[in-house]
Every structure is written in structure tokens, then in C-alpha cells.
C-alpha positions in Angstrom: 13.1 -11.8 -22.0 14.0 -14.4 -19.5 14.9 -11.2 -17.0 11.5 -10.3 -17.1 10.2 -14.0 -16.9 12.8 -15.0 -13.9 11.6 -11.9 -11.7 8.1 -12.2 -10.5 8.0 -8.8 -9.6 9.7 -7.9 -13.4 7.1 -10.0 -15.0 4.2 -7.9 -12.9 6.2 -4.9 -13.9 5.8 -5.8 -17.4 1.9 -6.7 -17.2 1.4 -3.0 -16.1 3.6 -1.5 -18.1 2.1 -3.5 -21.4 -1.2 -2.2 -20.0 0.2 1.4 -20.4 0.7 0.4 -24.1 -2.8 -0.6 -24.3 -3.9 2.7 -22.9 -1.4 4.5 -25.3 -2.8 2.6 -28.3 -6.7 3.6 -27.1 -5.4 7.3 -26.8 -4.0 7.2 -29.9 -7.1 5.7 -31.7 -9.5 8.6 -30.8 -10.1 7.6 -27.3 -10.9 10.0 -24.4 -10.4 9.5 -20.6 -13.6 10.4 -19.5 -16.1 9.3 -16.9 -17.1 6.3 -19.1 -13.0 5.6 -18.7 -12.4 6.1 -15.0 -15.6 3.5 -14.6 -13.8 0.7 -17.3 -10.6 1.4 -15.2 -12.3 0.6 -12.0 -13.7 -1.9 -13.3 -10.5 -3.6 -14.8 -9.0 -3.1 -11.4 -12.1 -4.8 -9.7 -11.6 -8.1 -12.0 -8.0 -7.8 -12.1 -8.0 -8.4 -8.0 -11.2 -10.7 -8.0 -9.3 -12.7 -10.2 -6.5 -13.2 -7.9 -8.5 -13.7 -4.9 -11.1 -16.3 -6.4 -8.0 -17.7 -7.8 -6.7 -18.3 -4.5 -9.4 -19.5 -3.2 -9.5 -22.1 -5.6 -6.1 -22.6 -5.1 -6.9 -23.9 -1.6 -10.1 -25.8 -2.5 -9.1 -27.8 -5.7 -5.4 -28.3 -5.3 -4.4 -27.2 -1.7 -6.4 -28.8 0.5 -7.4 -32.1 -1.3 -4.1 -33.2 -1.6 -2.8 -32.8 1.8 -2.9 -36.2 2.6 -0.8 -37.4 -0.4 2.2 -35.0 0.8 4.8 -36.8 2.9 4.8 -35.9 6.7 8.1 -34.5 6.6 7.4 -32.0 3.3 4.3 -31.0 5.1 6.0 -28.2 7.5 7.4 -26.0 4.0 3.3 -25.8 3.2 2.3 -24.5 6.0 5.1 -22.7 7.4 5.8 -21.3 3.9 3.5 -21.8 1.0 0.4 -21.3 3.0 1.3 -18.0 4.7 2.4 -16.0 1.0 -1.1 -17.1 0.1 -2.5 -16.6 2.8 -1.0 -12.9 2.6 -2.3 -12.3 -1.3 -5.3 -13.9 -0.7 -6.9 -11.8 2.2 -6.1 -8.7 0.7 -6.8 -9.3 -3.0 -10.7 -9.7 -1.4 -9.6 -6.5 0.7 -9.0 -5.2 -2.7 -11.5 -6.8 -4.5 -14.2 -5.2 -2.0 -13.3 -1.4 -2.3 -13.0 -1.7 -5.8 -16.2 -3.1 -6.4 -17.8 -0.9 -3.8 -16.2 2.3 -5.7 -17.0 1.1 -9.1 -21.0 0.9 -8.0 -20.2 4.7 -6.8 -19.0 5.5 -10.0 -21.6 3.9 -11.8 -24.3 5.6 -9.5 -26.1 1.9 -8.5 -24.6 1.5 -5.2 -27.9 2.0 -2.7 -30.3 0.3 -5.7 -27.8 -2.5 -5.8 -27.7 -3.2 -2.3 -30.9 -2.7 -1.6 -31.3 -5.6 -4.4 -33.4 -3.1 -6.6 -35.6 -2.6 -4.2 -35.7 1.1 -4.0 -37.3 0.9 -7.9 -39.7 -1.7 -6.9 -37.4 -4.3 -8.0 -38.1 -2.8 -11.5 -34.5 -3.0 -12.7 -33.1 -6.8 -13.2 -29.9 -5.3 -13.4 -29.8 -3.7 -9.9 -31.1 -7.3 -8.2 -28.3 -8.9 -10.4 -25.6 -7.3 -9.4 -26.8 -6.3 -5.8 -26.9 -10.1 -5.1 -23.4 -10.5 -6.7 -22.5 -7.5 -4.1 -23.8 -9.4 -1.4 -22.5 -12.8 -2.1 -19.2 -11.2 -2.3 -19.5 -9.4 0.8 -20.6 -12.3 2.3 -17.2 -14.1 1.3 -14.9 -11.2 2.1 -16.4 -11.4 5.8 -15.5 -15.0 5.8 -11.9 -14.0 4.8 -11.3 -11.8 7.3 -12.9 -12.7 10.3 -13.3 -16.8 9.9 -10.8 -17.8 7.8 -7.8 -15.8 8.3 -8.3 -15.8 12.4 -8.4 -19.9 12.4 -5.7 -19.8 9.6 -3.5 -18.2 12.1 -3.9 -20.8 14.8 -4.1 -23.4 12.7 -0.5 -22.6 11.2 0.9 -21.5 14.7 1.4 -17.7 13.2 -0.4 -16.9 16.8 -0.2 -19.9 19.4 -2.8 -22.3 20.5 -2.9 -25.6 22.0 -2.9 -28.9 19.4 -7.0 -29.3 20.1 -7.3 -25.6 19.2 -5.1 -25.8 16.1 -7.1 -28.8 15.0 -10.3 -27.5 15.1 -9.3 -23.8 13.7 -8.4 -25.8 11.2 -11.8 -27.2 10.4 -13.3 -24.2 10.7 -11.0 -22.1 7.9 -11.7 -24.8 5.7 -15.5 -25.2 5.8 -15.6 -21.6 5.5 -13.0 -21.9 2.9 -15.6 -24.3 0.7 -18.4 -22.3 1.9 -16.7 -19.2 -0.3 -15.6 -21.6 -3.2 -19.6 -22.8 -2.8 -20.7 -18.9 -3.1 -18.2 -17.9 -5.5 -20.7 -19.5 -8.4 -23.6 -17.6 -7.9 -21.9 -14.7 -7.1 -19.9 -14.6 -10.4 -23.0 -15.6 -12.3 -25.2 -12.4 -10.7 -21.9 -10.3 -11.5 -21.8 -11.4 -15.4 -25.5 -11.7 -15.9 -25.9 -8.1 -14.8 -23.7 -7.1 -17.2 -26.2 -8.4 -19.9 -29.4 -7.7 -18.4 -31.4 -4.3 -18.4 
């Protein structure tokens, strides 16, 4: 056991292949994969990367970024130079992830054009279309931030791509208000995505 436990990539191994069990177990219990299957699978793989991006994200905001000032100047460098960038890297593309796989689940679920259009298509006759359409949004919304705010100043900011100090400094700002402005949305747009999930 301490194999698997040593190895991040064993121990992921081990998730999915437990997962496979679960699957097994479901097959073996009467279940069917079906449409109503392929849309729990998409689903599961929606929440399974939301969970690592909003998980990152709060990474930054709660732990991260507020305590910053209380590393030592000379430990700083192994944050940024190496912490920051592997995060960085799983964060950007667990909303990457997180996107497609909500945006195919919707497909699958046939409420992708009444969800985005916030229900309006039905004459905003369906809670469940506005709930999860402004979930949608909100998340949209932060994925944008991700990937063409916050990454872009990330990049100067921890000299990935050069810039001059001033530059740095400021890029700096920028991915971090950005960076609160996603932990900000990530509320409401986790409370439209489980309240549409209840609603009719």
C-alpha cells in the first residue's frame, strides 16, 4: 500500500482503477450503460475536474497568496519558480477541462441553447434552465479569466516570459484580483450549479 501512496501518479492510478470497481459492482447489480449513463459519466468527469480547478483556485486565495508575506525572502524563489508553475499548469487546464465537460454534458442533456440563453427561449418558464445557465455563465466567466487574465500576467509575473520589474509587479496585481474575482464568482456559480439540480 505505501507503493501506491508514495507514487502520485500510482495513487491516481488507483482512484481510477477503484472507479472501474465501482462500475463493475453497478454492472453487476442490474445496471445498464445507457444514455442516462454516458450523462452521469459526463457528469462525474465534469465535477471530478471542477473540483480540481476550484480547488486550486482556492489553493491560491486562502493559503497561497495570504501567506506570502510570512515566507522568508530567501524560500520565496522555490514558490514561484516551482510550486507556482505545477499549479499553475493543473490549474488552467482543469478549467480547460472543466469547460468542455460541462459544455458536453448540457449537449448530452439536451439544455445547452435553453441554458445559455438563461431559459429564455421557454419564456423563462423553466427555473432549472436559468439555474444552471447562470452557473454556465459564471463559470465561463471564470475560465475566461484563467486563460486570458490570469495565466498571461502569471507568466510575467513569475518571469516564465520576460518583463521589466514595473511590469512583473503589476502583472502581478492583475492575476491576483482576477484570481479573487474567480474565488468571489465561484459561490454563486456553485450555488446556481447545485440548485439546478433540485429545481424543476
Amino acid at each position: 500500500m505505501a507503493g501506491i501512496l508514495s507514487d502520485l501518479r500510482n495513487t491516481v492510478i488507483a482512484g481510477f482503477v477503484l472507479a472501474v470497481l465501482s462500475l463493475i459492482l453497478y454492472l453487476m447489480a442490474g445496471g445498464v450503460i445507457d444514455t442516462a449513463f454516458w450523462q452521469f459519466f459526463m457528469r462525474w468527469l465534469h465535477v471530478l475536474s471542477g473540483v480540481m480547478w476550484i480547488g486550486l483556485l482556492w489553493y491560491f486565495n486562502f493559503v497561497q497568496i495570504p501567506n506570502m508575506p510570512n515566507i522568508p525572502d530567501d524560500q520565496k524563489p522555490a514558490i514561484g519558480k516551482v510550486i507556482a508553475p505545477a499549479a499553475l499548469f493543473w490549474f488552467r487546464w482543469a478549467a480547460m477541462a472543466t469547460m468542455i465537460t460541462g459544455l458536453l454534458l448540457a449537449m448530452l442533456n439536451n439544455y445547452l441553447l435553453e441554458s445559455m440563453t438563461l431559459g429564455a427561449l421557454n419564456g423563462f418558464a423553466v427555473p432549472k434552465e436559468t439555474a444552471i445557465g447562470l452557473g454556465m455563465w459564471l463559470g465561463l466567466i471564470m475560465w475566461f479569466n484563467v486563460w486570458f487574465v490570469i495565466w498571461p500576467n502569471q507568466k510575467r509575473a513569475l518571469g516564465i516570459v520576460s518583463a521589466p520589474d514595473d511590469v512583473k509587479a503589476a502583472s502581478a496585481r492583475t492575476a491576483m484580483l482576477f484570481s479573487r474575482t474567480n474565488t468571489m464568482l465561484s459561490v454563486p456559480m456553485l450555488f446556481a450549479m447545485v440548485s439546478a439540480q433540485n429545481i424543476y
